[in-house]
N, C-alpha and C positions, 0 to 999 in steps of 0.2 A: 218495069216488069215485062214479060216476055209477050202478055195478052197486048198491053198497050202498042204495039208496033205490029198488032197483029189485025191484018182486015175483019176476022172474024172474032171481033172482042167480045161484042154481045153476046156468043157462046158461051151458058156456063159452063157445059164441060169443059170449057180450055182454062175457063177463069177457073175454075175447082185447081185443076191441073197444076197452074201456074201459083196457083197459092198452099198447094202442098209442097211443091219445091223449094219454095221461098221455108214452109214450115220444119223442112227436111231438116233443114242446117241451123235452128231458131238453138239455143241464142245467139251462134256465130258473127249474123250479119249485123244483130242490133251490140255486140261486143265492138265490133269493128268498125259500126258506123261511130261511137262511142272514145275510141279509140284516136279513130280522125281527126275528132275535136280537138285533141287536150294533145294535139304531136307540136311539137311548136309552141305549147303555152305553158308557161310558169306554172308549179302549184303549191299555192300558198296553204299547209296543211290549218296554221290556224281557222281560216275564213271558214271552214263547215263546207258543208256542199251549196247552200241557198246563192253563200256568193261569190261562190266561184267560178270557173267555166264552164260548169252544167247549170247556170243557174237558170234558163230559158228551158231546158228538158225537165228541171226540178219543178218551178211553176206550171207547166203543163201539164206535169203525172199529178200535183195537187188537185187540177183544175177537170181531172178528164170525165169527174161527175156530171159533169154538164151534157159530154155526147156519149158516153157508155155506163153501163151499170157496173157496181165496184167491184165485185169479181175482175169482169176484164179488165177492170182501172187496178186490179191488185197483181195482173199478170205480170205488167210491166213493171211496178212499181216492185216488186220482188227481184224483178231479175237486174232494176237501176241498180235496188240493194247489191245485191249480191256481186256486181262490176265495181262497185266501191271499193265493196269490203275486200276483195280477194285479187283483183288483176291492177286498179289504180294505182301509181307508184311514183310519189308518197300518197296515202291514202288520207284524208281527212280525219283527223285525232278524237272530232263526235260528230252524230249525224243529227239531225236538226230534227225536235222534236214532232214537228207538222210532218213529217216525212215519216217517222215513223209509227204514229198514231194510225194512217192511216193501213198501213201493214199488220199482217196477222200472221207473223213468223215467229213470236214467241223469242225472238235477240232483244235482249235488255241495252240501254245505254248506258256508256262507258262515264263519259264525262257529265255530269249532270250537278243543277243548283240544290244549296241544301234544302230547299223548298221538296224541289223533288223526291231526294234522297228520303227526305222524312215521309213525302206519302207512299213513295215504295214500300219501305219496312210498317206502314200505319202506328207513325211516334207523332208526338206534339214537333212542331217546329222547332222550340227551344232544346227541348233534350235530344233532336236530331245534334243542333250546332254544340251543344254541350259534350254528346258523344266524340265527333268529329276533330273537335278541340284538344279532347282528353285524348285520342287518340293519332294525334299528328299524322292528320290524312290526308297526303298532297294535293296542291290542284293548281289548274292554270288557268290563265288568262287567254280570252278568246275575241276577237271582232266581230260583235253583231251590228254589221253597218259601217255607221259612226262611232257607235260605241263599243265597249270593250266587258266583254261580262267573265267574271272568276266563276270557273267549274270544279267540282271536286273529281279526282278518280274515284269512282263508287266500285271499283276493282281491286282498290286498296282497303275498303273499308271492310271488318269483317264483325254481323253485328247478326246476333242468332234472331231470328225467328221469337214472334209472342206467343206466349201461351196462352190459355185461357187459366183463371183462378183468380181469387182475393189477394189485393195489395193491402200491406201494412203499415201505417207510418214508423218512423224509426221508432220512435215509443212505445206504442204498440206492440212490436216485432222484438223489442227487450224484453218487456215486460212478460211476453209468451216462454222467452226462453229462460228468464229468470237472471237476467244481468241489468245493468244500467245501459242508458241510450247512449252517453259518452263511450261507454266501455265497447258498445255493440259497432261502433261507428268507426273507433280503433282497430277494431279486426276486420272491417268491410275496409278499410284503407291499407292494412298490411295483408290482405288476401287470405285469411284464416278464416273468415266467411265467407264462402264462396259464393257468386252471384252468376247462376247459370241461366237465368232467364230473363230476358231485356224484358222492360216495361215499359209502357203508354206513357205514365206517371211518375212521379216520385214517388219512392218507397222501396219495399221489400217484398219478395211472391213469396206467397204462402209454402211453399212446395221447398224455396230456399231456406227458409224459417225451420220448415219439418225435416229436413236434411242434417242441418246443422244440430238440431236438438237429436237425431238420432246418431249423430256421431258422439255426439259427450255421451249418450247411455250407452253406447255398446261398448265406450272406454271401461265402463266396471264389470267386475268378472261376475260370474253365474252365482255364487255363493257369499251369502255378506258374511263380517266378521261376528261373532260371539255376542258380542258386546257394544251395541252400536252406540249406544248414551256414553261410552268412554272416555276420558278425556285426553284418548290418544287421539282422535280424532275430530278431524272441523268439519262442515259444513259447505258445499262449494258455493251457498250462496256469501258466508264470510269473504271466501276469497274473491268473487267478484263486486261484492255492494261494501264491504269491511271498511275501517276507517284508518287503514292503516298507512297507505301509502298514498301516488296518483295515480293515473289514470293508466298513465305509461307503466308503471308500477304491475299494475291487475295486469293490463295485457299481455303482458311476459311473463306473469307466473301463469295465464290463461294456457297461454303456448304451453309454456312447460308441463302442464295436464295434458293435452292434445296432442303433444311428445313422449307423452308418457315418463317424462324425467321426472315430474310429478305423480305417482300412482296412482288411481282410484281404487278405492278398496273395497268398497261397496255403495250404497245405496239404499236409505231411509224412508222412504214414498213412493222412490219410481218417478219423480220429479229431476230434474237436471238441477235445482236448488238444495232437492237431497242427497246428490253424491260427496261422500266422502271421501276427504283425503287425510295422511298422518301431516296431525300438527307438526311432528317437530320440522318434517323437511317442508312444512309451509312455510313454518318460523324462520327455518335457514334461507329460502330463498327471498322471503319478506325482508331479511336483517339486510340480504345483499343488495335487493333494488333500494333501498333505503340509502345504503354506503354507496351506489353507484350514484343517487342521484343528485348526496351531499360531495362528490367529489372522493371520493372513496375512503370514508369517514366511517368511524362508529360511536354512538352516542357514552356516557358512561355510564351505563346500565349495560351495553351491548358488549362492551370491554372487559369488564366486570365477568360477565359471563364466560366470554372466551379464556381470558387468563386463572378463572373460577376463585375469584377473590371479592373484598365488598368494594363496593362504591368510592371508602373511603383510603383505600390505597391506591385507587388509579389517581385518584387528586393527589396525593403525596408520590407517585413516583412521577406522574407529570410535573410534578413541582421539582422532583429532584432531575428532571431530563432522562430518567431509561427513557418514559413515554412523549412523543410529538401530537401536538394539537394544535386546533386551531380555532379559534373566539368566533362564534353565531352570537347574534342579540339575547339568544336565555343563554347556552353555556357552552364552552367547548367541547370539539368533538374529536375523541384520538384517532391517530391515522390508523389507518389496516395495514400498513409498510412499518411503521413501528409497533403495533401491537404481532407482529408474523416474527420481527426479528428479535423481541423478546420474548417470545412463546421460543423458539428455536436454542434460544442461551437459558432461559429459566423455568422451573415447576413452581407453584404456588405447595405449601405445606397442608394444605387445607383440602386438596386435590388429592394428595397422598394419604392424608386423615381417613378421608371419605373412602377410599379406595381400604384400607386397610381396618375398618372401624373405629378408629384412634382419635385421642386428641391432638389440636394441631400444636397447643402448648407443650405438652409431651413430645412430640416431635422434635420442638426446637432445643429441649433439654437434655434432647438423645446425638442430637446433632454439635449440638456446644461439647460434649463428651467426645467426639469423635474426631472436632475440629473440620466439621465441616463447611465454609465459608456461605455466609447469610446475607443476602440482600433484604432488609427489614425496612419497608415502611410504615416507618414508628409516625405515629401521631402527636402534633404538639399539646402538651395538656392531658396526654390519656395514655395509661399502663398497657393498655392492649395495643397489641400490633401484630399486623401480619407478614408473614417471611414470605422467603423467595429463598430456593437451593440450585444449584446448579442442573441442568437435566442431566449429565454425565454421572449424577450422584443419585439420580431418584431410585435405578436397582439397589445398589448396597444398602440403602434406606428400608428400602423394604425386603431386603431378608435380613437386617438389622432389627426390625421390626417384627418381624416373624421368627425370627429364633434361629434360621437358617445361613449359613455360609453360603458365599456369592457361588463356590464353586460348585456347590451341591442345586440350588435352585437352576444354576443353567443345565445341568445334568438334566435336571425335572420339565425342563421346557425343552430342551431336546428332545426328548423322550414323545 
């Protein structure tokens, strides 16, 4: 300093003087003393600052409780920061916890252990590393010393804020919304339950619980149907707790309400167990996760239905090969590729019956007069049997039936 070489040092005006000078250009001179160190020396960004080549200026800013109060011990220790982070080149990849504890600059650490991480966000230790896990959140390897410590980036990690409110166990948290725990557990895994508030604990927040039940009732419209007791309609608790399918089963037809491909039509209680949907499109998509899950199969009841014949002629045209199946331990199951490509070449008579209020014997006796070619699953031992006419035949059948010529009925459907 300029006092020190000055005869008249013991003046504090010149001392004032000379140390406003010195203050003029602050942080310049302490950047540069800073600077002088590290010209010439290697920087290893792993090592941190503690043990690198500030590591004698690092223990001394820890240490300077001892001849100043922390304030002035934070004046320095702000601006060590601050030379770090901003003019050091390579800068050290994290700064050493003791270093920054004693700072009150409100910079969070970068690199830090999951110990940490977890008390930052105030989670359990384990569902810190469970998050961290699920979320493949990188981190590296550092030299503390001798040894070697794994940090994570807590800049990659992105992990909301707790709320306050009641946690629910999975069971619990079904039981509110009126589905099964398996079922609830399936849609918190494919993200159809959404989870917007991280928890302490295991479980479900209240507020997520009240979200999702308010999403399924605003799926039903303002006005219910006429006739809620009808048996056009189920139940959504059927479609969630039902015994119909698995598990994977519900979830996809869950979706499919939530999609609306599913309609809600109304609403019996004002319960989420009391929305209503039409049986039949429940049935149709029940029949298909069934046939997806056997390998795209349908039972012969399900066949039966499709081709609108009994029981006992899917067994006899599988036996005669129209239909393909294939052996389960109780009974075989026809394929959906062979029941598609004989719905596409055949009508059942009994389908035209119905459609026309007729008998289907009568049918076959109008058809034998006209020579129209019959695929009949006769049964062995039994005078009934069911036909099968070609689909290219079912119009002239039914204005054969109706007393009309083919060319007059298409006139009528043009029209």
């Amino acid at each position: 300093m300029v006092v020190d070489k000055d005869s008249d040092r013991k003046n504090p005006q010149r001392i004032v003087f000379a140390a406003a000078g010195v203050l003029a250009d602050w942080p310049n001179n302490f950047f540069q003393l800073l600077r002088g160190i590290t010209e010439g020396v290697p920087t290893d960004a792993s090592t941190g600052v503690a043990r690198g080549s500030f590591s004698g200026i690092y223990r001394s800013l820890l240490n300077l409780r001892r001849i100043m109060s922390t304030e002035q011990a934070d004046f320095l220790r702000i601006a060590f920061l601050d030379f770090i982070r901003n003019d050091l080149r390579p800068g050290p990849d994290f700064i050493d916890q003791k270093l920054m504890k004693r700072l009150r600059t409100g910079q969070s650490e970068r690199f830090i252990s999951r110990a940490a991480f977890a008390r930052r966000y105030g989670i359990d230790r384990r569902t810190g590393a469970r998050f961290l896990e699920d979320q493949a959140v990188p981190s590296r390897t550092f030299r503390w010393g001798k040894k070697e410590r794994k940090l994570i980036d807590s800049a990659a990690a992105r992990l909301s804020p707790t709320i306050p409110g009641k946690i629910y166990r999975l069971r619990q948290a079904a039981a509110m919304i009126g589905i099964s725990g398996r079922l609830l557990e399936r849609l918190k895994a494919s993200g159809d339950f959404q989870v917007n508030h991280q928890l302490k604990r295991r479980g479900l927040h209240e507020l997520d619980i009240a979200a999702f039940i308010q999403k399924l009732k605003r799926l039903a419209p303002p006005l219910n149907p006429a006739d809620l007791s009808s048996p056009r309609y189920v139940r959504f608790a059927i479609v969630a707790c039902g015994w119909y399918g698995s598990v994977e089963a519900k979830a996809n037809i869950v979706r499919a309400v939530l999609s609306r491909e599913l309609p809600i039509v109304g609403n019996v209680d004002g319960t989420v167990a009391g929305l209503l949907v039409l049986y039949e499109g429940f049935q149709r998509l029940a029949h298909d996760e069934r046939a997806r899950a056997n390998g795209d199969t349908r039972t012969i009841n399900e066949a039966a239905r499709q081709l609108e014949c009994n029981t006992s002629s899917i067994r006899r045209l599988v036996e005669l090969e129209w239909l393909r199946a294939r052996p389960t331990p109780k009974a075989f199951r026809v394929t959906e590729e062979s029941i598609a490509e004989f719905k596409k070449r055949y009508v059942s008579l009994l389908s035209i019956a119905r459609t026309t209020n007729s008998a289907s014997w009568a049918l076959q006796k109008l058809c034998k007069r006209r020579n129209f070619p019959m695929l009949v699953a006769r049964q062995p031992g039994r005078k009934s049997s069911q036909a099968f006419i070609r689909a290219e035949h079912r119009q002239e059948l039914l204005c054969l039936r109706s007393g009309k010529s083919l060319k007059s009925r298409s006139a009528e459907s043009g029209l």
